[in-house]
DRENLOPA-192798 format. One line per 2 residues: number of its first residue (from 1); their letters; for each residue x, y, z of N, C-alpha, C. Coordinates in pm, 1 decimal, always signed. Each point is the difference from the previous one (the first is absolute). Example, Ala and Ser with C-alpha at 12.3 -4.5 7.8 and 13.67 -1.06 7.14 Angstrom:
BEGIN
1 = AS = +1319.0:-569.0:+780.0:-89.0:+119.0:+0.0:+90.0:+120.0:+0.0 ~ -35.0:+105.0:-72.0:+82.0:+119.0:+6.0:-77.0:+109.0:+73.0
// end
This chain:
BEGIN
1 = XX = -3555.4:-1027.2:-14269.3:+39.1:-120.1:-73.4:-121.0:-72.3:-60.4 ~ -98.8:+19.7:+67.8:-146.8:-106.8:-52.5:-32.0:+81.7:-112.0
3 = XX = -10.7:+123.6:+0.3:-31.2:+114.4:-60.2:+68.9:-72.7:-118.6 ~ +130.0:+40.1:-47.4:+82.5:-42.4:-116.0:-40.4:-81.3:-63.0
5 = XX = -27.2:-168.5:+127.3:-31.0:-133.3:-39.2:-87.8:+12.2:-116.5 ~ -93.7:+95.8:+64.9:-143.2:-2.7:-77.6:+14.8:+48.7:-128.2
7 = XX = +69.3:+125.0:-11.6:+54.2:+76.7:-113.9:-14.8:-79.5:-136.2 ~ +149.8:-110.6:+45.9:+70.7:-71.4:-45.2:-101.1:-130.9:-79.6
9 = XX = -82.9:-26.6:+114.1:-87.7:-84.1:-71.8:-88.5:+8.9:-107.5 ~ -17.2:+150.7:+28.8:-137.1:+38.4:-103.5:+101.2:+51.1:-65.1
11 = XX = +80.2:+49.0:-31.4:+110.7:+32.1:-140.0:+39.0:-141.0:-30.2 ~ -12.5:-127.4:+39.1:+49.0:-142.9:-33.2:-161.1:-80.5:-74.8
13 = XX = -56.8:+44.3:+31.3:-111.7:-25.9:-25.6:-75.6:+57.7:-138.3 ~ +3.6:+158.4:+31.1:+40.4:+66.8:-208.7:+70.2:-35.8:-41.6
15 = XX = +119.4:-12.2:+32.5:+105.5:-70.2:-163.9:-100.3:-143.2:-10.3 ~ -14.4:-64.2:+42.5:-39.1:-138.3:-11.0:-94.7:+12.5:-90.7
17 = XX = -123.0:+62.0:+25.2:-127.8:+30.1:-73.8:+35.6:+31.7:-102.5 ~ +82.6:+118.1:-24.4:+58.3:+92.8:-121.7:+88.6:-148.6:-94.6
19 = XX = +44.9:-15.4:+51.7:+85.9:-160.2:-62.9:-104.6:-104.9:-72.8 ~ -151.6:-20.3:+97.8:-46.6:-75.2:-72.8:-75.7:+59.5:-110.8
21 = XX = -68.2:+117.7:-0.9:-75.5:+119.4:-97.8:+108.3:+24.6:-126.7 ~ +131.5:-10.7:+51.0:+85.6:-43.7:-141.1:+7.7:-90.4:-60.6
23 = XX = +9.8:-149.0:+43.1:-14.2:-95.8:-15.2:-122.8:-28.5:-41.5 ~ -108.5:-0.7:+33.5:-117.0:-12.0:-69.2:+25.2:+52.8:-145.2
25 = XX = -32.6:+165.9:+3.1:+11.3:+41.1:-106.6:+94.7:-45.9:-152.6 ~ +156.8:-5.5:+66.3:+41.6:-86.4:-111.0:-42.6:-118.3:-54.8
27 = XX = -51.1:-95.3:+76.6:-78.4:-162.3:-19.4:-72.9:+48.0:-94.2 ~ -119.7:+85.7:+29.5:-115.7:+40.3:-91.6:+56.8:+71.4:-115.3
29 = XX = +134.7:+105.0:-15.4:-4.7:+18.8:-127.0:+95.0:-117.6:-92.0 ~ +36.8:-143.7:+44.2:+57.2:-56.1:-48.4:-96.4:-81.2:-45.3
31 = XX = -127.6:-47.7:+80.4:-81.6:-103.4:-33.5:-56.9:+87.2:-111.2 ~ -20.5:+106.1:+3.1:-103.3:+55.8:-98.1:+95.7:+14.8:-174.7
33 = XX = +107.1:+41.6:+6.3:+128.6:-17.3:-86.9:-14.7:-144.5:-77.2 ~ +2.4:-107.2:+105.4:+36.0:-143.3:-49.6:-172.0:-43.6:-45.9
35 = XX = -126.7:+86.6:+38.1:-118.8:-46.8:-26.8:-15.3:+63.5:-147.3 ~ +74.6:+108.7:-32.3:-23.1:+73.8:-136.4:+85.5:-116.0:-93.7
37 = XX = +138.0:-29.2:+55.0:+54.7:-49.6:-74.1:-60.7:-150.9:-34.8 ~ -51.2:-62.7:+78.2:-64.0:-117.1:-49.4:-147.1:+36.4:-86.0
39 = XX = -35.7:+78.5:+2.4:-117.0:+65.7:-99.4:+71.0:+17.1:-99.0 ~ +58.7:+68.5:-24.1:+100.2:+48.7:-129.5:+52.4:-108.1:-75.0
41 = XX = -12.2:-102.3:+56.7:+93.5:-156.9:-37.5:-147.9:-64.4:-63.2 ~ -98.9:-1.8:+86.5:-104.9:-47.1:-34.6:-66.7:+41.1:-166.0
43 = XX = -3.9:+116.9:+13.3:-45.8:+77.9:-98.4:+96.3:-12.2:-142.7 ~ +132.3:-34.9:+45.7:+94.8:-21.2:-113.9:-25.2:-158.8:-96.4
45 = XX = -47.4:-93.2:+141.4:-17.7:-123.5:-39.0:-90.0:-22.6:-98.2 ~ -135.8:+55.9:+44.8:-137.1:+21.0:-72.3:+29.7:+57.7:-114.6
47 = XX = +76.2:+115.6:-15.0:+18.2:+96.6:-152.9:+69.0:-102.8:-87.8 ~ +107.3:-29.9:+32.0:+89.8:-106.8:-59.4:-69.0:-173.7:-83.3
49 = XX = -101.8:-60.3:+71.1:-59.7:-80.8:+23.0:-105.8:+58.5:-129.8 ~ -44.9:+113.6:+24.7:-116.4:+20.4:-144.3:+87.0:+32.7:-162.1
51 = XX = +85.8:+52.6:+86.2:+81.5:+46.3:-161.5:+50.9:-168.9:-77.6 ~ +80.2:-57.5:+115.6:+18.1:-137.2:-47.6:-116.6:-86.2:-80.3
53 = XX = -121.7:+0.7:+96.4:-107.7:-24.2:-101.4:-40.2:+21.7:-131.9 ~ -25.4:+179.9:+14.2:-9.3:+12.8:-121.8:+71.7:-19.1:-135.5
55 = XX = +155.4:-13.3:+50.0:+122.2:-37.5:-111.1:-15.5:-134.4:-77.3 ~ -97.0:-79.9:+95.7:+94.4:-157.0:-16.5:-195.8:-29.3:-90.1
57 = XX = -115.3:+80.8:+3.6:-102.4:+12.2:-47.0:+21.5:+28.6:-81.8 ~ +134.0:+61.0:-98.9:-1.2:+31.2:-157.1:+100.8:-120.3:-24.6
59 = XX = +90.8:-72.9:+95.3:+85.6:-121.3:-87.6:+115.9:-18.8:+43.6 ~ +37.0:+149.4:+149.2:+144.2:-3.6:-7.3:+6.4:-131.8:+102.8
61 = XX = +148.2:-36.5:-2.6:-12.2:-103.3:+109.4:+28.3:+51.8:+82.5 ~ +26.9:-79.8:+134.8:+4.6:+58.4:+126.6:+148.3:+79.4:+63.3
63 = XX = +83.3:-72.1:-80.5:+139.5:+42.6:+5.8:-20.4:+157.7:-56.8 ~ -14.7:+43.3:-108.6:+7.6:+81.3:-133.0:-93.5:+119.5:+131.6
65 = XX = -111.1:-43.9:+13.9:-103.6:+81.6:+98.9:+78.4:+64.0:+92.9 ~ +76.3:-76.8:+90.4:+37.0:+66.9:+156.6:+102.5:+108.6:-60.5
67 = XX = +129.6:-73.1:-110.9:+81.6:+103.8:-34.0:-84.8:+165.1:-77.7 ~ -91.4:-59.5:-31.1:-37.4:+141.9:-92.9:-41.5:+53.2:+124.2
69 = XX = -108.9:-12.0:+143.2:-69.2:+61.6:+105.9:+131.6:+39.5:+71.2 ~ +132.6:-60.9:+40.4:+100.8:+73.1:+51.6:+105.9:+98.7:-69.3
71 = XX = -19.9:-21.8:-133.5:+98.9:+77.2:-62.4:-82.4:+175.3:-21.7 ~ -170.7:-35.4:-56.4:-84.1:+80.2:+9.5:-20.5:+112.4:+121.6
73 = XX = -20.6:-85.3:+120.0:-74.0:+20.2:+93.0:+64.5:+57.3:+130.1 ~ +127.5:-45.9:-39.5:+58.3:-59.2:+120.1:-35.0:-70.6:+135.1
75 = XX = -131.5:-87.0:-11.1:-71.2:-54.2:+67.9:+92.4:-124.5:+21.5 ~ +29.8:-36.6:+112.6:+79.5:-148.4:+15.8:-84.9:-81.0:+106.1
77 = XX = -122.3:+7.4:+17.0:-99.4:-55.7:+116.9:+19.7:-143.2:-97.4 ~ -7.2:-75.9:+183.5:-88.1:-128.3:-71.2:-144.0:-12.1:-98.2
79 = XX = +12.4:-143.6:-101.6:-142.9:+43.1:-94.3:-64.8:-153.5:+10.0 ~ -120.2:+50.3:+23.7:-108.2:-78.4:+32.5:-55.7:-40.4:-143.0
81 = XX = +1.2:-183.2:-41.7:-37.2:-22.5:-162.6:-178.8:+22.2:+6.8 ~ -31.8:+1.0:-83.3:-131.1:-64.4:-21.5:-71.3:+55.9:+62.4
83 = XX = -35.6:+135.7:+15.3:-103.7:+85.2:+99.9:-124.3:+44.2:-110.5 ~ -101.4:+65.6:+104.3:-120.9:+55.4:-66.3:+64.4:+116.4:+28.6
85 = XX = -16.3:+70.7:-159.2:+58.7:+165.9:-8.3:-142.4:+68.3:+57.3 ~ -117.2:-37.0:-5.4:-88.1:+31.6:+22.2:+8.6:+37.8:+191.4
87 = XX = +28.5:-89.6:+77.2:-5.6:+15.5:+120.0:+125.4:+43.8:+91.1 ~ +130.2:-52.8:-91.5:+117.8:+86.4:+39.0:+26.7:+134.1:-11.3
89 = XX = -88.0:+72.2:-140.8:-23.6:+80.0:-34.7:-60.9:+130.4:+122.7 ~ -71.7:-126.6:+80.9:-111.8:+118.3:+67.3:+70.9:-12.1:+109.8
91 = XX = +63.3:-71.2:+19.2:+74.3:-9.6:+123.5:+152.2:+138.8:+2.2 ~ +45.5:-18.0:-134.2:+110.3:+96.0:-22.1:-81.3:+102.2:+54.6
93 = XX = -118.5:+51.5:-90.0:-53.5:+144.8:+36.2:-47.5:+5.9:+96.1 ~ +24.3:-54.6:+112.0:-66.7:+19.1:+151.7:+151.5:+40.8:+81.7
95 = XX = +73.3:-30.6:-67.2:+195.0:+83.5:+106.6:+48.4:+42.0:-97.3 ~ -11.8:+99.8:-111.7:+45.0:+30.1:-60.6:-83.2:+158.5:-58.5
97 = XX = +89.2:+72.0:+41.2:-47.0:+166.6:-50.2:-49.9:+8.8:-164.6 ~ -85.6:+83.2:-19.9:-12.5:+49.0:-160.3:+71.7:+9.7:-58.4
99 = XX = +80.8:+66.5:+0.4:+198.7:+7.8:-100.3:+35.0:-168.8:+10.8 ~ -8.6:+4.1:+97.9:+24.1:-234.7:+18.2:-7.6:-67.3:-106.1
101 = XX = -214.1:+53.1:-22.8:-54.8:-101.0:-64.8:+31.9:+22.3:-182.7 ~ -22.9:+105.8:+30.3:+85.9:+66.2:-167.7:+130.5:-58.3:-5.1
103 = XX = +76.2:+28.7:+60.8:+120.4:-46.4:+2.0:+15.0:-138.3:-68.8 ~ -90.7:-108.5:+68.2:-24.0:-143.3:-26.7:-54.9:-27.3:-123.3
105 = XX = -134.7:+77.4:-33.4:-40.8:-20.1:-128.2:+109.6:+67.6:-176.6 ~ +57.9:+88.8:+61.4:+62.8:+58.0:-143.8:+142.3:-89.1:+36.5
107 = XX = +15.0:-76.7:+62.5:+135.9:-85.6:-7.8:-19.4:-113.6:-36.9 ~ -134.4:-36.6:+35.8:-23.3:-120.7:-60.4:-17.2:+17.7:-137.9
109 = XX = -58.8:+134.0:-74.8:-2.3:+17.6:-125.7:+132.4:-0.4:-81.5 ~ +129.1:+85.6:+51.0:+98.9:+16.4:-34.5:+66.4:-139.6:-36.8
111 = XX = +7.8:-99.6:+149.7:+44.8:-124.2:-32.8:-53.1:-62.1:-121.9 ~ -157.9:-5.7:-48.5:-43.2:-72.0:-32.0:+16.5:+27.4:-177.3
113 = XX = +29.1:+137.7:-42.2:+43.5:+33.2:-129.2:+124.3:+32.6:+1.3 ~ +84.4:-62.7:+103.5:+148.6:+26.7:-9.1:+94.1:-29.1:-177.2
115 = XX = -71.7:-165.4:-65.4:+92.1:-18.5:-74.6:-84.5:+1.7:-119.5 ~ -144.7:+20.4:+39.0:-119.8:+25.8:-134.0:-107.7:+112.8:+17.4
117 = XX = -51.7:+91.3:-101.2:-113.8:+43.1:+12.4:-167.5:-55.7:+24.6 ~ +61.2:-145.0:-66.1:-163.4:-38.9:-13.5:+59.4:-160.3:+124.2
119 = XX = -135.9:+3.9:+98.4:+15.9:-89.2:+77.5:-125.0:-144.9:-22.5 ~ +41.2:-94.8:+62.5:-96.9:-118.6:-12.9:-103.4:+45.1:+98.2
121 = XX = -110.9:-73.2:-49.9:-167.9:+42.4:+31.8:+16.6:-46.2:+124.2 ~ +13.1:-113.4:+68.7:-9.1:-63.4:+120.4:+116.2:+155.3:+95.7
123 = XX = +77.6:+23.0:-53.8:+18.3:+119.5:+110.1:-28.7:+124.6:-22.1 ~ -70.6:+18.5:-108.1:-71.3:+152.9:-6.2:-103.1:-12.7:+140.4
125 = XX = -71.2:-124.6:+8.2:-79.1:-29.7:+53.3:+13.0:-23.1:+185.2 ~ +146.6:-8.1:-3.3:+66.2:-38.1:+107.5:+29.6:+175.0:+92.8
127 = XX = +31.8:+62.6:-135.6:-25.7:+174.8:+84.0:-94.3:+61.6:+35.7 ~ -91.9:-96.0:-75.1:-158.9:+68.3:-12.0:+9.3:-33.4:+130.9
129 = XX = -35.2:-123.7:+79.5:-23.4:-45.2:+132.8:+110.7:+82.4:+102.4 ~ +111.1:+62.6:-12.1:+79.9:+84.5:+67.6:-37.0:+91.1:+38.7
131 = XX = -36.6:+54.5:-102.9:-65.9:+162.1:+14.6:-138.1:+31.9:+56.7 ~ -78.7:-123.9:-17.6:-107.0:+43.1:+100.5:+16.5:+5.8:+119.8
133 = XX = +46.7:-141.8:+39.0:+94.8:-76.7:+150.3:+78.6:+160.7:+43.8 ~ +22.4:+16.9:-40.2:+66.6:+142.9:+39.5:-76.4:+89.0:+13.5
135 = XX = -133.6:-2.0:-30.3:-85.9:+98.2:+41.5:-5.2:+141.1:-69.6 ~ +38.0:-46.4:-119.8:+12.2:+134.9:-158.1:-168.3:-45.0:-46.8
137 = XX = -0.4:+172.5:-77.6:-130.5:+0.1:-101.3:+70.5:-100.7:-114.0 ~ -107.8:-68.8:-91.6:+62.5:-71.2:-87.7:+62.5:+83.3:-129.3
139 = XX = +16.5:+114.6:-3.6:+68.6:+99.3:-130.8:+149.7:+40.3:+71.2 ~ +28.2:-49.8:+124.3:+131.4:-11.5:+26.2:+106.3:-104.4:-35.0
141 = XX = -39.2:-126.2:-44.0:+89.7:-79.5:-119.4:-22.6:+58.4:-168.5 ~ -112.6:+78.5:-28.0:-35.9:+49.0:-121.1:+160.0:+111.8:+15.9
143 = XX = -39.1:+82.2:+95.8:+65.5:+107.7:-38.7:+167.4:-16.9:-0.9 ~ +63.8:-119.2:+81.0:+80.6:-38.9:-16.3:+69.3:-50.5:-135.7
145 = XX = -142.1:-107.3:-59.4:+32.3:-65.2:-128.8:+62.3:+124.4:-113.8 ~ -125.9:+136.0:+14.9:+68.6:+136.5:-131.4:+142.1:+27.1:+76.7
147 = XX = +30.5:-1.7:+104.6:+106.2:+106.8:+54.7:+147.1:-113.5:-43.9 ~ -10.4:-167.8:-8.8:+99.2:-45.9:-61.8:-17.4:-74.2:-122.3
149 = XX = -107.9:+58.2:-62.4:-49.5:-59.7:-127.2:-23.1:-190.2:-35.2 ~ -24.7:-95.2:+99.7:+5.4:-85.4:-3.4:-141.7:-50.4:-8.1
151 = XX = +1.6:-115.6:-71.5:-117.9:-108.2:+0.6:-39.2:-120.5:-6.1 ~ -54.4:-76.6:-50.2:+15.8:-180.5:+60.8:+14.3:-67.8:-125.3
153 = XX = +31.0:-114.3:-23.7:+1.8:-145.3:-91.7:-114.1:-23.7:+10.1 ~ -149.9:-32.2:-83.2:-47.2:-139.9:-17.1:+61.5:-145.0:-30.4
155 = XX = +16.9:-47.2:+26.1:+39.6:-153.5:-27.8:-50.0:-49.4:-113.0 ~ -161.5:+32.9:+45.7:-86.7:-101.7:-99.8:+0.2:+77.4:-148.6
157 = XX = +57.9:+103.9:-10.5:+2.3:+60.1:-143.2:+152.9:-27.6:-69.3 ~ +84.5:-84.3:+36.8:+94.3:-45.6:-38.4:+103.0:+96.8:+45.2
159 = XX = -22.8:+48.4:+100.2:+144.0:+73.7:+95.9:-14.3:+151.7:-74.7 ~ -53.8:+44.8:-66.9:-68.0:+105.9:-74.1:+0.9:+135.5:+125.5
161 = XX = +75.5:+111.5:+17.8:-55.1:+77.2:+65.8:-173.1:+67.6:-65.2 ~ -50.9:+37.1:+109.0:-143.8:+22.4:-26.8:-18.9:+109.6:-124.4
163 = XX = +158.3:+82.9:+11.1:-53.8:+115.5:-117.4:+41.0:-53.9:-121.1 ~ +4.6:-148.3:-52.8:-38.9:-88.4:-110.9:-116.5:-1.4:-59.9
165 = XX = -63.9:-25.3:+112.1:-181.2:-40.3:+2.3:-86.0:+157.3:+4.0 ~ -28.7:+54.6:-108.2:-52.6:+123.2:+40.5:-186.9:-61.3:-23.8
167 = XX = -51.3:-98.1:-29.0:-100.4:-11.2:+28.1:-89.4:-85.6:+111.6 ~ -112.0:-11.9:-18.4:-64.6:-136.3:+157.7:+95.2:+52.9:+90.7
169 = XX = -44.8:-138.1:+106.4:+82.1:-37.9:+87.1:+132.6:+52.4:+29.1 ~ +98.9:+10.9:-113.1:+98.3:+36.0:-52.3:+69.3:+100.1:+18.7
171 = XX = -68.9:+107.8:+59.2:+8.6:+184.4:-19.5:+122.2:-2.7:+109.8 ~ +36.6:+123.1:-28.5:+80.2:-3.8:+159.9:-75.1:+112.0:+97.6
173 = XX = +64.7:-34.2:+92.5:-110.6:+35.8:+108.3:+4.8:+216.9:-27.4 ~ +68.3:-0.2:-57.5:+2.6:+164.2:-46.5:-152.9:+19.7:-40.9
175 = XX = -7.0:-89.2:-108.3:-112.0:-7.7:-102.3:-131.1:-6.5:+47.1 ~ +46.6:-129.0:+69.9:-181.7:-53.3:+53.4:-49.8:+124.0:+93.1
177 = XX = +137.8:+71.0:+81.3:-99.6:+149.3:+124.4:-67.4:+54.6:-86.0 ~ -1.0:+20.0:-155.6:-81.8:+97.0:-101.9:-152.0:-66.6:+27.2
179 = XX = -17.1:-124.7:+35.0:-119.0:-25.3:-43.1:-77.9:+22.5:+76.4 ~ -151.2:-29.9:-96.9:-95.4:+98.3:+92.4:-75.0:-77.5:+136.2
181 = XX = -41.6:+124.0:+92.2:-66.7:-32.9:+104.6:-70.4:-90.8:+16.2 ~ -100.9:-37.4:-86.2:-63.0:-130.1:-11.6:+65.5:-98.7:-8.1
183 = XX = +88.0:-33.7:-104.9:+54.0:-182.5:-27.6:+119.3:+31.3:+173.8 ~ +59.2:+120.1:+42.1:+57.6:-63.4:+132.3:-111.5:-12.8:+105.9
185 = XX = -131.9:+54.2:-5.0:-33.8:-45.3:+107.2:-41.1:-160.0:-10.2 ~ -19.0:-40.8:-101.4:-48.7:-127.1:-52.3:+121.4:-113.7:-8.1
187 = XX = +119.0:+36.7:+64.4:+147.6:-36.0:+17.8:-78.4:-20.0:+187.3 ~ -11.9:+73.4:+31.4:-39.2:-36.2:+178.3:-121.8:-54.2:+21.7
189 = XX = -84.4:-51.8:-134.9:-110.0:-43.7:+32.9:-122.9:+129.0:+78.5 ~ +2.7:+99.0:-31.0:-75.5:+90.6:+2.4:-64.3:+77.2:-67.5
191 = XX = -104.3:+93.0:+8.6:-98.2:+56.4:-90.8:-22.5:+119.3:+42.0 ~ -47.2:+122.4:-100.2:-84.3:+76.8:+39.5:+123.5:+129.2:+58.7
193 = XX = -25.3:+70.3:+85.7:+78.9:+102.4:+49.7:+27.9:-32.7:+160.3 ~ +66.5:-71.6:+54.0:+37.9:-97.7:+105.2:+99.6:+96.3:+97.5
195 = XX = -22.5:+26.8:+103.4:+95.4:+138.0:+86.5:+109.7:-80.3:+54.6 ~ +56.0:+112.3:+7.7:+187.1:-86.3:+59.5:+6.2:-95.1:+47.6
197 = XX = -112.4:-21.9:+96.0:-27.8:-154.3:+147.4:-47.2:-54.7:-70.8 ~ -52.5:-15.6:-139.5:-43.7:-129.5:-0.7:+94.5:-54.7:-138.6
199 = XX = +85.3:+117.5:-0.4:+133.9:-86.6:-135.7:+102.2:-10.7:+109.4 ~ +23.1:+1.1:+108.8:+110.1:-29.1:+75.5:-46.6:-148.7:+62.5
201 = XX = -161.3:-9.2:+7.4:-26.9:-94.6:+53.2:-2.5:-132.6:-101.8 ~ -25.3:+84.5:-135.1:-11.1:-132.5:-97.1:+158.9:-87.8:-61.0
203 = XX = +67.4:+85.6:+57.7:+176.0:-12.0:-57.3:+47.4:-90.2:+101.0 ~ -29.7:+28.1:+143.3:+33.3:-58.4:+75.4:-95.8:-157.0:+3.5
205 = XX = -55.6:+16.1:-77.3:-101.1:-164.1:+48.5:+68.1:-75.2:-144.5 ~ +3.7:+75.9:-105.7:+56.9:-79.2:-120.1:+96.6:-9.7:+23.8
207 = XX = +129.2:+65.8:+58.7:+101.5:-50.9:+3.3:+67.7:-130.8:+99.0 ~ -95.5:-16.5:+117.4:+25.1:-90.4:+73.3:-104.1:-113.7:-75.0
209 = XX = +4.7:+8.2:-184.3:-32.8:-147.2:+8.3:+99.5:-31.2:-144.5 ~ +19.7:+94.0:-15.9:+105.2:-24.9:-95.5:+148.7:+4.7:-26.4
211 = XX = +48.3:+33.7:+127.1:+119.0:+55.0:+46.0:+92.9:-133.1:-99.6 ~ +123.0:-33.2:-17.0:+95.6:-95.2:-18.9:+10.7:-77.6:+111.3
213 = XX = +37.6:+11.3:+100.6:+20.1:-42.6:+76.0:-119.7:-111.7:+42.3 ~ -67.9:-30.5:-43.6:-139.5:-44.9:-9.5:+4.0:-162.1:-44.0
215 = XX = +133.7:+49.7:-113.5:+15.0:-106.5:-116.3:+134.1:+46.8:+5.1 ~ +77.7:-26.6:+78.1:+134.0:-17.4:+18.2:+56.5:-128.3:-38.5
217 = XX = -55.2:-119.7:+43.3:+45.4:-156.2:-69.8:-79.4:-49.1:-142.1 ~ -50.6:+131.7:-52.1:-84.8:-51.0:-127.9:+128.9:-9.2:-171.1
219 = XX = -23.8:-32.9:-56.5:+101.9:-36.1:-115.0:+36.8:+169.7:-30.6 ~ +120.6:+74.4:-79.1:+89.6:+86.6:-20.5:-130.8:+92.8:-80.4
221 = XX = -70.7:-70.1:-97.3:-104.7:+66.0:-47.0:-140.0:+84.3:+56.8 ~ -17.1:-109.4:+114.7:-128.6:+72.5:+44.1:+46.5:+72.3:+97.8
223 = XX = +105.0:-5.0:+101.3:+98.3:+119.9:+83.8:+8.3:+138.8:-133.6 ~ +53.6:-41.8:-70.5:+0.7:+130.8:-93.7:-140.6:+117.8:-56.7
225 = XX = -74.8:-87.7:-12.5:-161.0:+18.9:-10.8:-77.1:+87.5:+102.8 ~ +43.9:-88.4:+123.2:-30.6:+98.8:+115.7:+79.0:+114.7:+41.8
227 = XX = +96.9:-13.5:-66.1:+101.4:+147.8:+99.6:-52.9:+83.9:-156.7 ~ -72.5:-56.9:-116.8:-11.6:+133.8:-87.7:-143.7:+52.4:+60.9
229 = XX = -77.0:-99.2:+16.0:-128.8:+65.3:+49.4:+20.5:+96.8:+124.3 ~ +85.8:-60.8:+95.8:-13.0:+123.4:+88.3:+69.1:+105.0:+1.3
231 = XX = +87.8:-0.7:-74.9:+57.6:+156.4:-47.1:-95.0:+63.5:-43.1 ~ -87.4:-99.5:-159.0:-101.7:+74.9:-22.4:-109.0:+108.7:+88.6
233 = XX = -46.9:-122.6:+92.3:-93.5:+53.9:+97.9:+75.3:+123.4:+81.3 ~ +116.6:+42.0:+11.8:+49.1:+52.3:+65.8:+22.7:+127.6:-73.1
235 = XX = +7.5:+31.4:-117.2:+68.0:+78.0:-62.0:-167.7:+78.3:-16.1 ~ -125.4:-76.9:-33.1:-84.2:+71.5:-11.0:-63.5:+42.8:+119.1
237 = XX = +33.3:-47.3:+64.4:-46.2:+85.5:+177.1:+57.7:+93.1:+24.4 ~ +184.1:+30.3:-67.2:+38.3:+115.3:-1.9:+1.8:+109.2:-13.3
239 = XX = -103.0:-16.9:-127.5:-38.7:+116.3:-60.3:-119.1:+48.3:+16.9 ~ -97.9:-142.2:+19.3:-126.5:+94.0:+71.0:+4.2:+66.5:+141.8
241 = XX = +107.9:-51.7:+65.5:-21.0:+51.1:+127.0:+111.0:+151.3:+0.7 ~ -3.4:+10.7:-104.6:+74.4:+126.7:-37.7:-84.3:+121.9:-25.5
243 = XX = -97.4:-94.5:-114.5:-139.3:+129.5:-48.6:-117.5:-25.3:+102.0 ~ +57.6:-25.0:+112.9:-143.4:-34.1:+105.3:-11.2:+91.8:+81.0
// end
């Protein structure tokens, strides 16, 4: 009879263990389930939140924005107003796979020439800051721009798309990649035959002084001024860091 007792105990004693080794295990694949799914929510918020940005950076309002990002996107996350695309940006590309970040940048393109080819400067400028934040070479909004044929408004040329202006300032950015090595290095404030590190280094120091965002509360004119210069600056770093 003690014999049995004992049996009995240590067979009462495995189920028990075995009961909790189940129990554990399910907990952990539920916490880990509900930890993806709040990532997944997270990551929806952030995507949603830049696209909204960038929409409402060419004029749409905020209403017009969410319907185009859910009808688009099918993104229905809460949206955060008034963010730095710059730092949400880097934040997206830190939980978010390569196909992700593509994903994010050619939707924001799609949205953004949904009802025009040619877009306002303040959000050409607004993808520009996406696509780095995302952690792309800068010929990945280029190569986007040929693949849906789109390009920006000047303002200050009387709403004129750029392929109006085929001279100066004026050119469209097709035009100006023709020009030569010298006047772009003289676009980054550089000279001479300058190696990759020190045009990555000179792009990056000019652009953190000329960015828009700089002169975000400055009058409609000099905001416009600056988002042409730094396309400028941007478009010729493109190309040298192409023939580099």
């Amino acid at each position: 009879m003690e014999l049995l007792a004992v049996l009995a105990m240590i067979i009462a004693g495995g189920a028990v263990a075995m009961f909790t080794l189940i129990a554990y295990t399910l907990a952990r694949r539920t916490a880990e389930h509900e930890g993806h799914g709040d990532a997944s929510a997270a990551r929806d918020r952030v995507a949603a939140s830049l696209l909204f940005q960038v929409l409402t950076a060419g004029g749409s309002t905020p209403s017009d924005a969410m319907r185009a990002i859910r009808r688009s996107t099918g993104l229905a996350a809460q949206v955060t107003h008034s963010i730095d695309i710059t730092t949400w940006g880097e934040r997206y590309a830190q939980m978010a796979t390569s196909s992700q970040r593509s994903w994010l940048l050619e939707s924001a393109v799609q949205l953004v020439i949904a009802d025009a080819k040619t877009i306002p400067l303040h959000q050409y400028a607004a993808l520009l800051d996406l696509s780095f934040s995302l952690g792309f070479h800068t010929d990945a909004l280029a190569r986007l721009r040929e693949q849906y044929h789109f390009d920006y408004i000047d303002p200050a040329k009387a709403g004129r798309p750029r392929e109006a202006d085929r001279a100066g300032g004026g050119a469209p950015l097709f035009v100006r990649e023709r020009t030569d090595r010298v006047t772009l290095l003289g676009v980054l404030r550089l000279e001479g035959e300058p190696s990759r590190q020190e045009i990555i280094t000179a792009y990056r120091k000019l652009v953190a002084e000329i960015h828009p965002d700089r002169v975000h509360d400055a009058p409609p004119e000099v905001r416009d001024a600056a988002a042409a210069r730094f396309i400028e600056v941007t478009r010729a770093y493109e190309v040298l860091i192409r023939e580099t």
